[in-house]
N, CA, C and O atoms as a MOPAC input file, in Angstrom:
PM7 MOZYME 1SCF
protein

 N    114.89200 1   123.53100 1    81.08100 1
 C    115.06300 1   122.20200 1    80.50200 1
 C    116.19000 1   121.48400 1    81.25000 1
 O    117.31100 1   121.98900 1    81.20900 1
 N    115.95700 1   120.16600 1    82.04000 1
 C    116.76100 1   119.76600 1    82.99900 1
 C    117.18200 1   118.58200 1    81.59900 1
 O    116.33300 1   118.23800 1    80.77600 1
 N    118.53200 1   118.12900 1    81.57500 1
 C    119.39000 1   117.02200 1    80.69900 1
 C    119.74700 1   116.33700 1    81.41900 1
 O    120.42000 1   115.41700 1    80.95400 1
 N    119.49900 1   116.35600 1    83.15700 1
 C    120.54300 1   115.69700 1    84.07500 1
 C    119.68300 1   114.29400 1    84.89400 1
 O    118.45800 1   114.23900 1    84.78700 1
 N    120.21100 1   113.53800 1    85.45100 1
 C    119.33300 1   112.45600 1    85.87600 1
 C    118.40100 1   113.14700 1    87.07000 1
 O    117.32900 1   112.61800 1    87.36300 1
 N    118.78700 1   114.16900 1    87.64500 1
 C    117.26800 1   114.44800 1    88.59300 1
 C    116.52200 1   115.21600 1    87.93000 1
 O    117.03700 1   115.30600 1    86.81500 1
 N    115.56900 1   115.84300 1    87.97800 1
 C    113.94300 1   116.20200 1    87.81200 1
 C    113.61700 1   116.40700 1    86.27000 1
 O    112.90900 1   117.26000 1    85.73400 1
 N    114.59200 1   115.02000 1    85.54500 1
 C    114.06100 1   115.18900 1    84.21000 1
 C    112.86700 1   115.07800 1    83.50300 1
 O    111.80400 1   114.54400 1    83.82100 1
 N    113.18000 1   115.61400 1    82.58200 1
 C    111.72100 1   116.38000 1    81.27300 1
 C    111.16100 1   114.91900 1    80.89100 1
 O    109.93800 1   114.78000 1    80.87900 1
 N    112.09700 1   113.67400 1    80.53800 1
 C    111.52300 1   112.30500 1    80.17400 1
 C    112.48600 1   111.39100 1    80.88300 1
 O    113.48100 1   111.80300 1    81.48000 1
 N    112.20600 1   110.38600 1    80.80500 1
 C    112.89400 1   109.11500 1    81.21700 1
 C    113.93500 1   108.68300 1    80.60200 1
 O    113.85600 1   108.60800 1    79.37600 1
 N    115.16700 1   108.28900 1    81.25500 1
 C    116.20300 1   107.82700 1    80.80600 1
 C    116.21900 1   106.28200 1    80.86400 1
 O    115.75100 1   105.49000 1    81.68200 1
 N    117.00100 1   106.10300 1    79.57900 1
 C    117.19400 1   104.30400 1    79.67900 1
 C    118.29300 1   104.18600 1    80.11000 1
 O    119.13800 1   105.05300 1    79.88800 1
 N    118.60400 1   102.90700 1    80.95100 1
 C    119.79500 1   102.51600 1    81.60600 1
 C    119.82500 1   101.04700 1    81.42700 1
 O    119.04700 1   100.34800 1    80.77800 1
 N    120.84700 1   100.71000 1    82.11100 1
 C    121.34400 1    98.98000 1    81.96600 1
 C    121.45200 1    98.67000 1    83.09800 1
 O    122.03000 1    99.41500 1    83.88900 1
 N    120.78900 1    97.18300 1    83.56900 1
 C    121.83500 1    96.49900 1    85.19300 1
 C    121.84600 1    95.79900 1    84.37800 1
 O    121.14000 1    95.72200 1    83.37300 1
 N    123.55100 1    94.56300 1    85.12400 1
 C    124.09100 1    93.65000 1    84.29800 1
 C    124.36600 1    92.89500 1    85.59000 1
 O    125.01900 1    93.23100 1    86.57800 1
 N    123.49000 1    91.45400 1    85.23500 1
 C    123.56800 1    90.39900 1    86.27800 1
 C    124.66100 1    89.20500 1    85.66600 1
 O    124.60300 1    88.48300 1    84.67100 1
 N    125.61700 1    89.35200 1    86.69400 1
 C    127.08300 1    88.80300 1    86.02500 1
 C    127.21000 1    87.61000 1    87.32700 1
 O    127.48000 1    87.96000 1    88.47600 1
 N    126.98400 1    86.25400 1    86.96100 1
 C    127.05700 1    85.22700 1    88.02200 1
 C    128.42900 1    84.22900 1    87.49200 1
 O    128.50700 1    83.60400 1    86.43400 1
 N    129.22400 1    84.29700 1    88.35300 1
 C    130.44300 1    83.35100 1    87.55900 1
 C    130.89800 1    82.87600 1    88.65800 1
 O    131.10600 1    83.62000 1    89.61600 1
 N    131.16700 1    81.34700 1    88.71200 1
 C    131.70200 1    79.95900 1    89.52300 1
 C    130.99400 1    80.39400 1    91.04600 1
 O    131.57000 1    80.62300 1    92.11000 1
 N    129.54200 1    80.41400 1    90.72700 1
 C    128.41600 1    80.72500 1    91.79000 1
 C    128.57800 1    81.95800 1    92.64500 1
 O    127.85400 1    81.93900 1    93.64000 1
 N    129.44400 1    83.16500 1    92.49600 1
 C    129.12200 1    84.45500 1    92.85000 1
 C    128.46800 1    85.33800 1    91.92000 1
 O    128.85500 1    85.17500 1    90.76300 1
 N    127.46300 1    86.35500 1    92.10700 1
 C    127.07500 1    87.00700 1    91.61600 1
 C    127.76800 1    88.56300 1    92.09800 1
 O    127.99400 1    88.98100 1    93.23400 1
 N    128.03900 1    89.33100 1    90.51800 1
 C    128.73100 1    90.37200 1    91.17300 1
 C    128.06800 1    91.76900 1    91.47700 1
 O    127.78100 1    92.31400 1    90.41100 1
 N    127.76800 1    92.44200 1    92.44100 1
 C    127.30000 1    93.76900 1    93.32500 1
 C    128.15100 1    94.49300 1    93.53500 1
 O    129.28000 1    94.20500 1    93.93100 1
 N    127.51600 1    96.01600 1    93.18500 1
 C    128.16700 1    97.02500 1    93.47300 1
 C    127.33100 1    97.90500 1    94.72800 1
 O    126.10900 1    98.05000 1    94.68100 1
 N    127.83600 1    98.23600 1    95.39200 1
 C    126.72700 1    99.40200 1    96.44500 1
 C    126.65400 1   100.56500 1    95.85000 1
 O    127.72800 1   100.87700 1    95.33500 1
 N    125.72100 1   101.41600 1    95.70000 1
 C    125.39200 1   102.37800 1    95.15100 1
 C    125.95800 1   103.44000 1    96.13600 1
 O    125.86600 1   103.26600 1    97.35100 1
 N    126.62000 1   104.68700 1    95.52800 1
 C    126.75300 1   105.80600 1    96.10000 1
 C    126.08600 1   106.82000 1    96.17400 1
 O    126.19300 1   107.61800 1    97.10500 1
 N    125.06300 1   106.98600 1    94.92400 1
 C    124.19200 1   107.87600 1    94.60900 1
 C    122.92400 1   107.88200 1    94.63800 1
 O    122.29000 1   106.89100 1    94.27600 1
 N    122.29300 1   109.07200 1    95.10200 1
 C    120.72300 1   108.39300 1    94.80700 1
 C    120.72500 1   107.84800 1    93.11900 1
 O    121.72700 1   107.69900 1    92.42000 1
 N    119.46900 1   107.64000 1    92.77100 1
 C    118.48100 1   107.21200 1    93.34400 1
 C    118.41300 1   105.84500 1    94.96300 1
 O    117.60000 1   105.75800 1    95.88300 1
 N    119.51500 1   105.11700 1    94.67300 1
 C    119.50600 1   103.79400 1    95.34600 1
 C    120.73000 1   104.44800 1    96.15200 1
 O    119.75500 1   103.79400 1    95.78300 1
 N    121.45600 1   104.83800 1    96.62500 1
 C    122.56200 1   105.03100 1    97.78400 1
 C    122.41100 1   104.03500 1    98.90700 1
 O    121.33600 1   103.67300 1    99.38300 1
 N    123.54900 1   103.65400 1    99.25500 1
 C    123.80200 1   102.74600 1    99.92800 1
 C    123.22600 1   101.41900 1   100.00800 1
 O    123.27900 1   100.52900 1   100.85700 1
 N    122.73600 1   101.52400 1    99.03200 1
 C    122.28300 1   100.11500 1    98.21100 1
 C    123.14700 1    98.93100 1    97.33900 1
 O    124.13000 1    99.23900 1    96.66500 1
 N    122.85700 1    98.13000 1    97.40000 1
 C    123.57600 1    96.97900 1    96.57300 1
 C    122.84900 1    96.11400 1    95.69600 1
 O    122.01900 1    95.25600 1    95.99800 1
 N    123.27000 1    96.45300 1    94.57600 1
 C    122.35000 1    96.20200 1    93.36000 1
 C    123.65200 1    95.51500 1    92.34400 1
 O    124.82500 1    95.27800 1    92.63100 1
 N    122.92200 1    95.33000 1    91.12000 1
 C    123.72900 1    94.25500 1    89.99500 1
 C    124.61400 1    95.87200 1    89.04400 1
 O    123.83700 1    96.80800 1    88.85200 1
 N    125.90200 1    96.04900 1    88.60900 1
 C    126.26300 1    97.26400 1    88.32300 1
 C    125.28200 1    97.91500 1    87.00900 1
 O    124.45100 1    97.24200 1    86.39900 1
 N    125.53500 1    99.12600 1    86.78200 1
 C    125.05400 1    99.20700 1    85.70800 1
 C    124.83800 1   101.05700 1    85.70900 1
 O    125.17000 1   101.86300 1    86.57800 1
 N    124.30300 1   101.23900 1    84.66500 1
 C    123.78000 1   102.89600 1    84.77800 1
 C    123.23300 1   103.35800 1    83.15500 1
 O    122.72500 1   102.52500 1    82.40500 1
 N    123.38900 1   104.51800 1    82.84200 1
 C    122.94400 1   105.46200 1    81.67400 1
 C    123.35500 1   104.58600 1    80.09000 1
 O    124.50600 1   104.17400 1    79.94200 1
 N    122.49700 1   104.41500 1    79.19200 1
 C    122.85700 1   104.04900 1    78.28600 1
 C    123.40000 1   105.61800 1    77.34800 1
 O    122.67500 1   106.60200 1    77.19900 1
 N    124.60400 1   105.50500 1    76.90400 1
 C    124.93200 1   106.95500 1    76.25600 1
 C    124.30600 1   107.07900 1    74.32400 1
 O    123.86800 1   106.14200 1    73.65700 1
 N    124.41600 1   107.98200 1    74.04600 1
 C    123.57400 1   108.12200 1    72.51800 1
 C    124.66100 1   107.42100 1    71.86300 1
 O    125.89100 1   107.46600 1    71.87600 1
 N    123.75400 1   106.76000 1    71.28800 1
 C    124.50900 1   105.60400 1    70.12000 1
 C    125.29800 1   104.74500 1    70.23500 1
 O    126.10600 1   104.32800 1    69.40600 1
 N    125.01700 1   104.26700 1    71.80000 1
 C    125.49600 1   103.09900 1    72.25900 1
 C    124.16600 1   102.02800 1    72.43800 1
 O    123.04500 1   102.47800 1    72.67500 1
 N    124.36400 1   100.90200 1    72.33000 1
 C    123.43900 1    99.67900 1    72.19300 1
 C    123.68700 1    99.32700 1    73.61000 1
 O    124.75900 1    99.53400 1    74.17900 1
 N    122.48000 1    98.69900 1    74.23800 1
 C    122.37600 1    97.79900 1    75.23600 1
 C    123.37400 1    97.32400 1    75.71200 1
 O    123.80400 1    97.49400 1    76.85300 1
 N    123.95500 1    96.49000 1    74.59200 1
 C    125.37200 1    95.60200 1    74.87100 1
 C    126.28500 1    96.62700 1    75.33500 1
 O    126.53000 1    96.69100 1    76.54000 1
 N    126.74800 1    97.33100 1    74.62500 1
 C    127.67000 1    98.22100 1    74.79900 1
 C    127.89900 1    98.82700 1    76.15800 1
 O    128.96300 1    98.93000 1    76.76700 1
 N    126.73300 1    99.19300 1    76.50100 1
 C    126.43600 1   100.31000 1    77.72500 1
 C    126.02500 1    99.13500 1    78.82400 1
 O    125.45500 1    99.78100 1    79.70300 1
 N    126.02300 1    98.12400 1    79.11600 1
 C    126.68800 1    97.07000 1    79.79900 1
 C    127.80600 1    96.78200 1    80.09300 1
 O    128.24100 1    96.78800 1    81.24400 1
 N    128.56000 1    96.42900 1    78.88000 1
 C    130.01900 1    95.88200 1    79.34900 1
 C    130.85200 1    97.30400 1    79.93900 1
 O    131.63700 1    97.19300 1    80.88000 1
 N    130.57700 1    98.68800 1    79.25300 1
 C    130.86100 1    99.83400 1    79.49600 1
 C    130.68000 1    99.92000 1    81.08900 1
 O    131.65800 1    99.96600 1    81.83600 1
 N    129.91700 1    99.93100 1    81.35600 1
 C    128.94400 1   100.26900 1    82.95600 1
 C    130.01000 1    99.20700 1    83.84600 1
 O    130.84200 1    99.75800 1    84.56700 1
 N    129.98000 1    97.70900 1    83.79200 1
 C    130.67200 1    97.04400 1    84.33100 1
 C    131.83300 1    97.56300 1    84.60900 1
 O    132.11600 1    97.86400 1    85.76800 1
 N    132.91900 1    97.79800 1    83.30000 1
 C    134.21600 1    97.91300 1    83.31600 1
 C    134.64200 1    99.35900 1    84.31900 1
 O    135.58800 1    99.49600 1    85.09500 1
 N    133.75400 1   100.13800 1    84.02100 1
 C    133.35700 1   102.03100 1    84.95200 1
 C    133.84700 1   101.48800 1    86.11100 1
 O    134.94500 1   101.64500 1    86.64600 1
 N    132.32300 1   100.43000 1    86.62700 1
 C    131.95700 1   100.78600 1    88.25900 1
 C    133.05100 1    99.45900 1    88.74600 1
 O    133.27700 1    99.35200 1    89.95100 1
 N    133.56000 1    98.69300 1    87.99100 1
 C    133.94100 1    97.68600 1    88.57200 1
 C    135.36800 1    97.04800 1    88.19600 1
 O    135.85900 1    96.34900 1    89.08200 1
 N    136.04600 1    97.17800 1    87.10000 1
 C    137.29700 1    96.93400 1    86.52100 1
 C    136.83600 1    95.62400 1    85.89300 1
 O    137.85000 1    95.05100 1    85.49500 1
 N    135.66000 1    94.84000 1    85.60900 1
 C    135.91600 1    93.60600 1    85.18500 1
 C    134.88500 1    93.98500 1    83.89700 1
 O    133.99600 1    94.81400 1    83.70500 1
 N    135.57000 1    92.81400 1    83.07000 1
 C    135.42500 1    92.78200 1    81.76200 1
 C    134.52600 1    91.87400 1    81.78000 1
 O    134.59000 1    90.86000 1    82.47600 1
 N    133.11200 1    92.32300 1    80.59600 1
 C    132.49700 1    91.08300 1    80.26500 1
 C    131.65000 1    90.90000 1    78.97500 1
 O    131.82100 1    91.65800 1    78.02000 1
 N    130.95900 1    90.13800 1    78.95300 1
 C    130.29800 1    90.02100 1    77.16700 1
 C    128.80800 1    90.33200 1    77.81300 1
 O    128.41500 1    89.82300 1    78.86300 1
 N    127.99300 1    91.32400 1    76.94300 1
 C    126.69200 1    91.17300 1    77.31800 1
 C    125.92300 1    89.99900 1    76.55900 1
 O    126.39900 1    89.30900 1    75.65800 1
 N    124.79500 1    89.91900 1    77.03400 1
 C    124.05300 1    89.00800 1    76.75000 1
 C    122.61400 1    88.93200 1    76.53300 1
 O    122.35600 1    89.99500 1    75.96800 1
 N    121.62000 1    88.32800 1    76.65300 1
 C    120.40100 1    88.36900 1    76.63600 1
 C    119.19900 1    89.23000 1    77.62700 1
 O    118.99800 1    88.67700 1    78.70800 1
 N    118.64200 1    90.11300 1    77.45300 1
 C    117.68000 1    90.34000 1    78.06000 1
 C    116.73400 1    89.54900 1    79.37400 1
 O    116.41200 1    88.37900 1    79.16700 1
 N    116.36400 1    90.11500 1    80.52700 1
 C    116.21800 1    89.23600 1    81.36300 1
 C    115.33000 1    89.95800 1    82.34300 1
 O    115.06700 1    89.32800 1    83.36700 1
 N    114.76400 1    91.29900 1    82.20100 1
 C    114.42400 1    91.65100 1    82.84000 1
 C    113.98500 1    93.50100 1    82.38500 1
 O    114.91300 1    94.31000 1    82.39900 1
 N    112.78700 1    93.90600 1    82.07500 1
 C    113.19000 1    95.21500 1    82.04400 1
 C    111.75800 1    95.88900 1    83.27600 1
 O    110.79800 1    95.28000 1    83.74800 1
 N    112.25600 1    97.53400 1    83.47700 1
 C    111.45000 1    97.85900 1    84.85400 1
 C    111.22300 1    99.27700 1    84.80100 1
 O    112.24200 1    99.77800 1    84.32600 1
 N    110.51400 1   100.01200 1    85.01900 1
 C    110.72700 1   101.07200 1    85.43800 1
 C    111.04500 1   101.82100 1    86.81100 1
 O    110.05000 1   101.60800 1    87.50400 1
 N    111.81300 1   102.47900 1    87.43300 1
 C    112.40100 1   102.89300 1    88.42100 1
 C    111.82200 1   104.55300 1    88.29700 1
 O    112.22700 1   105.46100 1    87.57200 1
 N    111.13700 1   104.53800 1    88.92800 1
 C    110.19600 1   106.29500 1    89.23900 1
 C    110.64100 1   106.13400 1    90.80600 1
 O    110.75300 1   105.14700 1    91.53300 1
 N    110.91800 1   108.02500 1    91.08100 1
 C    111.03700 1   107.89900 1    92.33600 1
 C    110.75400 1   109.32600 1    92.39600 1
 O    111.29500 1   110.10800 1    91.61500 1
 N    109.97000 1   109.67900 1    93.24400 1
 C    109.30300 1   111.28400 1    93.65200 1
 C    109.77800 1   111.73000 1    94.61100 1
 O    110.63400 1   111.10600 1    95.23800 1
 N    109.36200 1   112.88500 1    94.96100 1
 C    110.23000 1   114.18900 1    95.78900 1
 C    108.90500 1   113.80000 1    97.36300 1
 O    108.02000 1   112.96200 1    97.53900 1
 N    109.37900 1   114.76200 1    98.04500 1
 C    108.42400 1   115.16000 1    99.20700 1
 C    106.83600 1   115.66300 1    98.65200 1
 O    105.79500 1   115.17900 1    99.09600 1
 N    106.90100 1   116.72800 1    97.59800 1
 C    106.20500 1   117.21900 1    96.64200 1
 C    105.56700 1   116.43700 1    95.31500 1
 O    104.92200 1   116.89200 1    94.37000 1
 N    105.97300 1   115.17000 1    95.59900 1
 C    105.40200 1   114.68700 1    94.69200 1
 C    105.66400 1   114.60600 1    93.19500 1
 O    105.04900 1   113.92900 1    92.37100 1
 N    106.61300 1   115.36100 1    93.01400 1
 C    107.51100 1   115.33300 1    91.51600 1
 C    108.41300 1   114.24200 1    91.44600 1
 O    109.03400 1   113.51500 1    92.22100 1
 N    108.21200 1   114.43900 1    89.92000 1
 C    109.14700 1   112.95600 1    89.77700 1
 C    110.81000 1   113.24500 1    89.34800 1
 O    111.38300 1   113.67700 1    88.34700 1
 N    111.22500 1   112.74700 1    90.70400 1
 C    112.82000 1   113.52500 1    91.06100 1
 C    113.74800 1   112.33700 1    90.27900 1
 O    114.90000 1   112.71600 1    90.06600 1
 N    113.44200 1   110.98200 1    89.82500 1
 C    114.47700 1   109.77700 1    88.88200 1
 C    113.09200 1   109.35800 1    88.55900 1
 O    111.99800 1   109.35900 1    89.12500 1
 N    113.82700 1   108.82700 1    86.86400 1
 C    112.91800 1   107.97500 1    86.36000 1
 C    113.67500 1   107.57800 1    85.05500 1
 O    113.97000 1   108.16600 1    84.01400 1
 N    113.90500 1   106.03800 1    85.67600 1
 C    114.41600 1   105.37300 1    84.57700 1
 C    113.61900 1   104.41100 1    83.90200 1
 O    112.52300 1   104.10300 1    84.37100 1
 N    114.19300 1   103.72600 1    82.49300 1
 C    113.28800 1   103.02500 1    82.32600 1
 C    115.01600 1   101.50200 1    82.34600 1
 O    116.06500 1   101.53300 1    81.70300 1
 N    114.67700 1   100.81300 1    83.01800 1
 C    116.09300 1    99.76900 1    82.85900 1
 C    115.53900 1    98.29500 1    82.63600 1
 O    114.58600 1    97.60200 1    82.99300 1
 N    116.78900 1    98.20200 1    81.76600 1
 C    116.88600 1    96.87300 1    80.83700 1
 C    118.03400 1    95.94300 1    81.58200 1
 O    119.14400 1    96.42500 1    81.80700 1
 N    117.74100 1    94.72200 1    81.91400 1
 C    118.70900 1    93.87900 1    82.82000 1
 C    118.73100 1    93.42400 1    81.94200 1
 O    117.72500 1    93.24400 1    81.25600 1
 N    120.24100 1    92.95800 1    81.53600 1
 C    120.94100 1    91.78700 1    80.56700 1
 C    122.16200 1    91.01700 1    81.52200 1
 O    123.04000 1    91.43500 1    82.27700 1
 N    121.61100 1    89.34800 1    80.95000 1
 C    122.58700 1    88.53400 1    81.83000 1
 C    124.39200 1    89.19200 1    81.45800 1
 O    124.25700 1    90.30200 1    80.94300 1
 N    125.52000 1    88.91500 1    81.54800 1
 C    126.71600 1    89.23600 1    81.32000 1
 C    127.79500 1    87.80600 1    81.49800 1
 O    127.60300 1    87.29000 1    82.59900 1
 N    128.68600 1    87.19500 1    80.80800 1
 C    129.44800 1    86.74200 1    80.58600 1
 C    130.47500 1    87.58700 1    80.96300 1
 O    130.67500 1    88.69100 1    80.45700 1
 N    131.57700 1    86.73900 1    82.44900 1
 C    132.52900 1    87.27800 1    83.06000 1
 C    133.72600 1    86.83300 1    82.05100 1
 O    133.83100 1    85.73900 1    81.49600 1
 N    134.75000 1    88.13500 1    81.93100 1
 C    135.87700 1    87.12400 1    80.89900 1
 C    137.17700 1    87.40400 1    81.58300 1
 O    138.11000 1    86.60300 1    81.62300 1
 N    137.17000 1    89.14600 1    82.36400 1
 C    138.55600 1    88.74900 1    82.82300 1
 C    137.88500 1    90.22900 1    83.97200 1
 O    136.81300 1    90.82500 1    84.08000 1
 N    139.51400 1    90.31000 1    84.77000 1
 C    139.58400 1    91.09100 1    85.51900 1
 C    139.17400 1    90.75500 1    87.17500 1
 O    138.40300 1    89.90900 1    87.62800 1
 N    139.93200 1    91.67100 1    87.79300 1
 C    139.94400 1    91.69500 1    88.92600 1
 C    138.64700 1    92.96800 1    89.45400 1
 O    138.50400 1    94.07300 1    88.93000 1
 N    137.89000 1    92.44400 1    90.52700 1
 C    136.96100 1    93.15600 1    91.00200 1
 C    137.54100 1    94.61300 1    91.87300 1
 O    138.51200 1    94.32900 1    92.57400 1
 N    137.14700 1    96.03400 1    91.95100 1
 C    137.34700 1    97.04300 1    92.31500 1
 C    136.88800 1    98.34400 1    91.89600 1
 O    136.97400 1    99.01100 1    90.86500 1
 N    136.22100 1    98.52400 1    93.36600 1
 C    134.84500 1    99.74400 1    92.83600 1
 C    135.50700 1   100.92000 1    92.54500 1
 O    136.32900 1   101.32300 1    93.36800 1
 N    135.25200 1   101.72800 1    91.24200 1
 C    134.87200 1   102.63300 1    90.84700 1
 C    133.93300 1   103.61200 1    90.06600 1
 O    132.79600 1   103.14000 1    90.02800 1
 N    134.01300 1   104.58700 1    89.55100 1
 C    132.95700 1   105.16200 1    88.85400 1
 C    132.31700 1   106.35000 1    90.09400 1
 O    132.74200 1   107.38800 1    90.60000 1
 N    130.76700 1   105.30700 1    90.24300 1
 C    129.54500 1   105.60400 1    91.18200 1
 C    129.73100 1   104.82900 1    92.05600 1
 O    129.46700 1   105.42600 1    93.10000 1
 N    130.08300 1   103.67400 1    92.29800 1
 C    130.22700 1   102.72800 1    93.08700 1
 C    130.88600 1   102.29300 1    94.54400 1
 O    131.84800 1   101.52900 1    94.62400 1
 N    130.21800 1   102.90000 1    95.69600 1
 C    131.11300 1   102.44500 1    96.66100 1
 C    131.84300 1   101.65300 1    97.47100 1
 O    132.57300 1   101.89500 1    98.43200 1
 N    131.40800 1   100.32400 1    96.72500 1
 C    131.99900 1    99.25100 1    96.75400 1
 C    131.33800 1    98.21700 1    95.84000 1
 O    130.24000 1    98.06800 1    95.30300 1
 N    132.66600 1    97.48200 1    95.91500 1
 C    131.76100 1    96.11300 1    94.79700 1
 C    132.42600 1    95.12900 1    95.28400 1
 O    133.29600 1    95.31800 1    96.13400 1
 N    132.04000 1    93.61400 1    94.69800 1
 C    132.60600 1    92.34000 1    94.93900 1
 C    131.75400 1    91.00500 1    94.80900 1
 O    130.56600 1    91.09100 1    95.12000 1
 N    132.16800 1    89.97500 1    94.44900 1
 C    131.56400 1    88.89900 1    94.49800 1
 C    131.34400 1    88.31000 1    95.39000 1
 O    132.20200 1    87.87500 1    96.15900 1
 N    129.79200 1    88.11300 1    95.52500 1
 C    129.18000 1    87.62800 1    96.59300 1
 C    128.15100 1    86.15800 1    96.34700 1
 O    127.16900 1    86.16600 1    95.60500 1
 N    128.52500 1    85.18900 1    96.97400 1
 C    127.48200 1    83.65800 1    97.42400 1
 C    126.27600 1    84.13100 1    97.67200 1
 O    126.05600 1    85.29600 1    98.00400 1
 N    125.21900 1    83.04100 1    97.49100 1
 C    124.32400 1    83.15500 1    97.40200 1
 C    123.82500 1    83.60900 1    99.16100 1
 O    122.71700 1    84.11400 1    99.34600 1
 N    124.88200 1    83.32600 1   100.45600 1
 C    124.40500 1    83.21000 1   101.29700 1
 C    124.89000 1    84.67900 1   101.92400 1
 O    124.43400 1    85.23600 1   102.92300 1
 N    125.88400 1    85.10700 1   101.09300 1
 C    126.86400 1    86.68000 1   101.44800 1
 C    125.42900 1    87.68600 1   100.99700 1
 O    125.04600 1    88.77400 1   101.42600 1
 N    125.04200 1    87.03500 1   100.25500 1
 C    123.92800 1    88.39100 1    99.58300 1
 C    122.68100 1    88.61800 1   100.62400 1
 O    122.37800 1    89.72800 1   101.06200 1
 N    122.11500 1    87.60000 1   100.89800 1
 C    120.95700 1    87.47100 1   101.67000 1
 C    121.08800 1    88.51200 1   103.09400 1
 O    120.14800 1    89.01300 1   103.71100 1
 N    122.73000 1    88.66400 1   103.41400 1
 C    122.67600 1    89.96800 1   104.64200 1
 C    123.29300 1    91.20700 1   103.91200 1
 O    123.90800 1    92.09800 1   104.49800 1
 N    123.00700 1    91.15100 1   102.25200 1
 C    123.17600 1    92.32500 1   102.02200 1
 C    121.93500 1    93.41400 1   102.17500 1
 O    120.98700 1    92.92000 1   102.78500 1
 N    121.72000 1    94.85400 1   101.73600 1
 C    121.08300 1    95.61600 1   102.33400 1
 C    120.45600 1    95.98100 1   100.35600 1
 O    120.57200 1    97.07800 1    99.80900 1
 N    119.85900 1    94.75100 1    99.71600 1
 C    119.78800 1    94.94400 1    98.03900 1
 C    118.68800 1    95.79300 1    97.88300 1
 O    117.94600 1    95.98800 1    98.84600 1
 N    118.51800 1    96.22800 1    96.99900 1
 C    117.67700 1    96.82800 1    96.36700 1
 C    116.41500 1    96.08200 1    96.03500 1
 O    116.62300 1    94.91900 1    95.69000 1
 N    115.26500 1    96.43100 1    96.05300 1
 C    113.70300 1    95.03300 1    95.69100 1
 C    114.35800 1    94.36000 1    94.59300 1
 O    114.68400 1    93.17900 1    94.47200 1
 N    114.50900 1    95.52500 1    93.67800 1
 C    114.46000 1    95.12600 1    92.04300 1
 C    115.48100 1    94.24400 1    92.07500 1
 O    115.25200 1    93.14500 1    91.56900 1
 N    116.99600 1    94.52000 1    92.73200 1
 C    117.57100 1    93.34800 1    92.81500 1
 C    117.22700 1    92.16500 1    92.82500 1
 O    117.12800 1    91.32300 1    91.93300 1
 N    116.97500 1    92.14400 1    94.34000 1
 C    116.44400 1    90.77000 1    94.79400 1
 C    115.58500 1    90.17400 1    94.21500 1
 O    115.57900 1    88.98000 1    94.51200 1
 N    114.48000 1    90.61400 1    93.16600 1
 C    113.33300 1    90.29300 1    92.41300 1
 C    114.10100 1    89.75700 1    91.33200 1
 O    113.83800 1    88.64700 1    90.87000 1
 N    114.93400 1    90.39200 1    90.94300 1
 C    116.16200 1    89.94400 1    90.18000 1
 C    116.81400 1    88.43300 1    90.14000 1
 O    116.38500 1    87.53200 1    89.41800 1
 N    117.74700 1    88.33500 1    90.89500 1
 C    118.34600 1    87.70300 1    91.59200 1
 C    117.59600 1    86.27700 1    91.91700 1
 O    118.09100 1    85.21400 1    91.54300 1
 N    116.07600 1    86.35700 1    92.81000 1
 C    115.50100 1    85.32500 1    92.79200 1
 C    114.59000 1    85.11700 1    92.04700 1
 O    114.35500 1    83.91300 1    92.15000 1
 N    113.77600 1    85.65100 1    91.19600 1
 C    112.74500 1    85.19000 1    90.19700 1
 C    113.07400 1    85.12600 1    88.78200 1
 O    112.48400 1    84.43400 1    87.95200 1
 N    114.29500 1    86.08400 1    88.51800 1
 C    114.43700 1    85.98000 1    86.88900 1
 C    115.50400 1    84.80400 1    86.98800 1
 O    115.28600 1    83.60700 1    86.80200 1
 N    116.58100 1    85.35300 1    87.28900 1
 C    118.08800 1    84.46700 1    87.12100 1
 C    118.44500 1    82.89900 1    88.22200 1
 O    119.31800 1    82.03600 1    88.13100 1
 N    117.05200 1    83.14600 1    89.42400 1
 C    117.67000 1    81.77900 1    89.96600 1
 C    118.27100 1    81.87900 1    91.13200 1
 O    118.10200 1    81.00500 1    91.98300 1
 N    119.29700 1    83.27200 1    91.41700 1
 C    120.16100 1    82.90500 1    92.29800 1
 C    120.20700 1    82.95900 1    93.58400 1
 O    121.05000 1    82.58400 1    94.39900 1
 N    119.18800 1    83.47600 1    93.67700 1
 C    118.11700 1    83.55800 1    95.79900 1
 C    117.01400 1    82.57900 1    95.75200 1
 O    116.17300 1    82.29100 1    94.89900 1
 N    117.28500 1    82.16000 1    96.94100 1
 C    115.72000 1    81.11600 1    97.18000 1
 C    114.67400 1    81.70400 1    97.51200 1
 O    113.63400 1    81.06600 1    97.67800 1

């Protein structure tokens, strides 16, 4: 019986939190699989008996030092990702909620190997994730 995020028994729920304030949107690069060296909106594991909200502003404050209010629903996805073999090595099921920035200074930690606020034009030579970018420009607006 695996409890851990690789070759689990069921799917885990998680959070990304798309946090856009005075036209940057804030990214963290991923350190870990599933997404490594990726740059995506922060976020991760919702813990037992924590709410959506919670395990948002939580996730933010982890990977990033900044504080924020969650918010509305905006996006949810599933993230399956298989082995060489064909097993299913991640599988999340994630819920994007917009985020209200309130304080703090940006600086990656947690999972995170870097983070920071990035323009709409800083992102476009980033190296994002689909779901991001699907993100980013079809739900919230902020890619052309």
């Amino acid at each position: 019986m695996s409890s851990g995020t690789e070759y689990p028994e069921r799917p885990r729920v998680a959070v990304g939190v798309v946090v856009v304030h005075e036209g940057r949107v804030l990214l963290v690069e991923r350190a870990k699989p599933p997404s490594a060296a990726q740059w995506a909106v922060p976020g991760g594991s919702v813990e037992l008996g924590e709410t959506l909200a919670q395990a948002a502003e939580r996730e933010v404050l982890e990977e990033t030092g900044v504080v924020v209010r969650a918010g509305r629903v905006v996006h949810v996805f599933d993230g399956i990702t298989r082995d060489e073999a064909g097993r299913i090595r991640f599988h999340y099921v994630v819920v994007d909620v917009e985020a209200e920035y309130l304080s703090g200074q940006v600086r990656a930690a947690d999972d995170a190997g870097a983070a920071g606020w990035f323009d709409r034009h800083e992102v476009e030579a980033l190296r994002l994730s689909e779901i991001t970018r699907l993100v980013l420009r079809d739900i919230v607006g902020f890619l052309a």
